[in-house]
C-alpha positions as CSV (number, residue, x, y, z in Angstrom):
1,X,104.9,94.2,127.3
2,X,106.5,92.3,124.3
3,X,104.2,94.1,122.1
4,X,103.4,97.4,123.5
5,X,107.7,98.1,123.8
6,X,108.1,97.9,119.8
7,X,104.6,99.1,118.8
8,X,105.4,102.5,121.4
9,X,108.8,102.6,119.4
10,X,106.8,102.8,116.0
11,X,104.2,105.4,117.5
12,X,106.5,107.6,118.0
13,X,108.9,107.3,115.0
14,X,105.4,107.6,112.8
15,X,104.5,110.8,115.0
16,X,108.2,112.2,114.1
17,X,107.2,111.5,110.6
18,X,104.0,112.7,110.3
19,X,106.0,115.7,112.1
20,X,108.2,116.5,109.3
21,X,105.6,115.7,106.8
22,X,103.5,118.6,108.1
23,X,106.5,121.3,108.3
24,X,107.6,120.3,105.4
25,X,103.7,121.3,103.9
26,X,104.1,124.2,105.4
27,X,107.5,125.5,104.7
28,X,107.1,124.3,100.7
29,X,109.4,121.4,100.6
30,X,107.0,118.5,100.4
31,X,105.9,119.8,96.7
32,X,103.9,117.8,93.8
33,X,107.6,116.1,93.0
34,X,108.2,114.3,96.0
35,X,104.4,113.8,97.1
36,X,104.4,110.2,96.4
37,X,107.4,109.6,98.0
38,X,105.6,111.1,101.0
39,X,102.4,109.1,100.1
40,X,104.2,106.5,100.3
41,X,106.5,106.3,103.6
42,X,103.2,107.7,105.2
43,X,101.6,104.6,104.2
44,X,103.8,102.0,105.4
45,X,103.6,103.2,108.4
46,X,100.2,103.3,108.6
47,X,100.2,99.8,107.8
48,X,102.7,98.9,110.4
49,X,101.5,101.1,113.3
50,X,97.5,99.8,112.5
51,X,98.5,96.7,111.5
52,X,100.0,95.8,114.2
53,X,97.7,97.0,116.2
54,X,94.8,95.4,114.2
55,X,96.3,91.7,114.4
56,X,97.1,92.2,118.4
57,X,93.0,92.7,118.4
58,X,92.3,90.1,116.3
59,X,94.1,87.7,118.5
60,X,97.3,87.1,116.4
61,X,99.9,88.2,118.9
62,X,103.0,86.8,117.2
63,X,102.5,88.3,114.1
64,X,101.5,91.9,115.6
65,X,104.8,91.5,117.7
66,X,106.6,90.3,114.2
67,X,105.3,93.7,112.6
68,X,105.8,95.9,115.4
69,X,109.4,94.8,115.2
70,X,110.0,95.6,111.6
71,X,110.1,98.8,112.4
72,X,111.3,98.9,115.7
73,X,114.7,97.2,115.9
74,X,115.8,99.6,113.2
75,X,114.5,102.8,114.9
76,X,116.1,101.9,117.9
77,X,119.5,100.7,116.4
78,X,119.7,104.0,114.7
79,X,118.6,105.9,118.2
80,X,121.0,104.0,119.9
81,X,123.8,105.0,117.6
82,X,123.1,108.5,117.5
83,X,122.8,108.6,121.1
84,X,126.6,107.0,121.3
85,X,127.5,109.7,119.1
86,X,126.3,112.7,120.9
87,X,127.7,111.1,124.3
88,X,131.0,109.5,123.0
89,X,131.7,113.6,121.1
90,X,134.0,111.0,118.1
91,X,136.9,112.6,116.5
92,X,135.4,112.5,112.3
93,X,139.4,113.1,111.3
């Protein structure tokens, strides 16, 4: 469970991703200019999501977990957050 928590958390932040990648291929807006930025972000988290997932199988359980959390904390912090803003409705002014 240690693992499987933060590696679930970076499945699905890498399927939201990947989600956004592929509209934005289809609507025009990921274009030869920002492809490698794309590339890129596409990449790490291909390295974190199969990384992690690759040292877990090889036995290294403290380093998977390390990985899976580099990713994780972040994505939830920031989940967290928004979800206090759509539930606390915060006066901007």
């Amino acid at each position: 469970m240690r693992f499987w928590a933060p590696w679930s958390v970076d499945a699905v932040v890498a399927a939201v991703v990947v989600g956004f990648y592929l509209i934005g291929l289809g609507d025009g807006t990921v274009s030869p200019f920002n492809a490698m930025l794309w590339l890129g972000i596409l990449a790490a988290l291909a390295v974190v999501v199969g990384g992690s997932l690759g040292l877990r199988l090889a036995g290294k359980r403290g380093l998977a977990t390390a990985l899976a959390l580099v990713l994780a904390v972040p994505a939830a912090l920031s989940g967290l957050f928004f979800l206090v803003l759509i539930v606390s409705h915060p006066r901007w002014n």
